[in-house]
C-alpha positions in Angstrom: 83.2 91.0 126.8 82.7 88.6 123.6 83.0 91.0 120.7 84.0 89.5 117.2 87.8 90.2 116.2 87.7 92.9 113.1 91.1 93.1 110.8 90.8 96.6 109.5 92.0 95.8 106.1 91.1 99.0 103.3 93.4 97.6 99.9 92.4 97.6 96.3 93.5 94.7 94.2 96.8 96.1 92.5 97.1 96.1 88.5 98.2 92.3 87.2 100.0 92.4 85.1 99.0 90.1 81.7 99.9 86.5 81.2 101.0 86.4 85.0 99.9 85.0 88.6 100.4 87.1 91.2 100.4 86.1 95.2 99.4 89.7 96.4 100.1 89.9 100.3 99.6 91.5 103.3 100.6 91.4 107.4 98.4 92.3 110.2 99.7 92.1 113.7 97.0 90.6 116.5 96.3 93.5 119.0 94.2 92.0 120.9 93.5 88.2 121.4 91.0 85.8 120.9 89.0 83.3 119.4 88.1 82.9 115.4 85.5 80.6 114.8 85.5 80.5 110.7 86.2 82.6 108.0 85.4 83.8 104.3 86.4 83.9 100.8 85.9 86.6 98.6 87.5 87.6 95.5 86.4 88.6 91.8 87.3 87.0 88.6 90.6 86.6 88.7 90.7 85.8 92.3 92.3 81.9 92.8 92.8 80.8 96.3 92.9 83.1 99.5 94.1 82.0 103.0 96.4 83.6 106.1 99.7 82.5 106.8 99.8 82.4 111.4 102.5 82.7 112.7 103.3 83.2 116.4 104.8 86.5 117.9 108.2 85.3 117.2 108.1 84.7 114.3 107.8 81.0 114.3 104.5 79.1 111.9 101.6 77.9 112.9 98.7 76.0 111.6 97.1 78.4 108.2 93.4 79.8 108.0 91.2 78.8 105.5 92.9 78.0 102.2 90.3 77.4 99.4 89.9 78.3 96.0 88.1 81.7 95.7 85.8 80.6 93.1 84.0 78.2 95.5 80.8 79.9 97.0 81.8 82.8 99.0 79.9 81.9 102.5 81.3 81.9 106.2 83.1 78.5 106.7 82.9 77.3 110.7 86.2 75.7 112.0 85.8 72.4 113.3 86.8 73.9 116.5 88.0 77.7 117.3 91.2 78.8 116.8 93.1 80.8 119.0 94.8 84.8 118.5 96.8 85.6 120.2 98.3 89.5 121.1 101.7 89.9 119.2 100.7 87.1 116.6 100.4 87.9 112.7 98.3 86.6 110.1 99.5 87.3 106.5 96.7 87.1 104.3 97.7 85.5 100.7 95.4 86.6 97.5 96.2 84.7 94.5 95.4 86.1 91.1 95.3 84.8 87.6 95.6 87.0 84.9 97.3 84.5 82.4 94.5 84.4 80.1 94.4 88.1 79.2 97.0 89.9 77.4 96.3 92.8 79.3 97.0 94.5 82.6 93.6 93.7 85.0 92.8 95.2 88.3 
């Protein structure tokens, strides 16, 4: 059956610490396969850019999803064509936060 492909991801945005970019990360393994036909920024103020490293179940790169700065409009992008998930694969989703203009800690 055609179903969309949900990552179950349930993360708050850690403490940044001030004057400082951070490149928060996190893995998900595929388990189940199919097709991803866009995707979606979202991030708050100190959000920069967001995208997922692919890589291939051994390990090996492939092609990225959707790097784009998180302060352009936060809408479903379409992929010029679908891209393919595969079971085993992983997708480490990047968050890139700036915090360099605050002397403070943010979160």
């Amino acid at each position: 059956p055609n179903q969309p492909l949900t990552l179950r991801i349930n993360l708050l945005m850690p403490d940044i610490p001030a004057r400082t970019v951070a490149d928060n990360c996190i893995a998900c393994k595929v388990d189940q396969g199919g097709k991803v036909f866009g995707w979606r920024n979202h991030a708050h103020k100190l959000g920069r850019d967001i995208w997922s490293d692919h890589f291939d179940a051994y390990g090996s790169p492939k092609k990225p999803l959707g790097l784009l700065s998180s302060q352009y409009p936060q809408i479903i992008r379409k992929f010029p064509t679908p891209r393919m998930l595969q079971t085993g694969e992983v997708l480490q989703l990047h968050c890139v936060y700036d915090n360099t203009a605050n002397a403070f800690a943010s979160g």
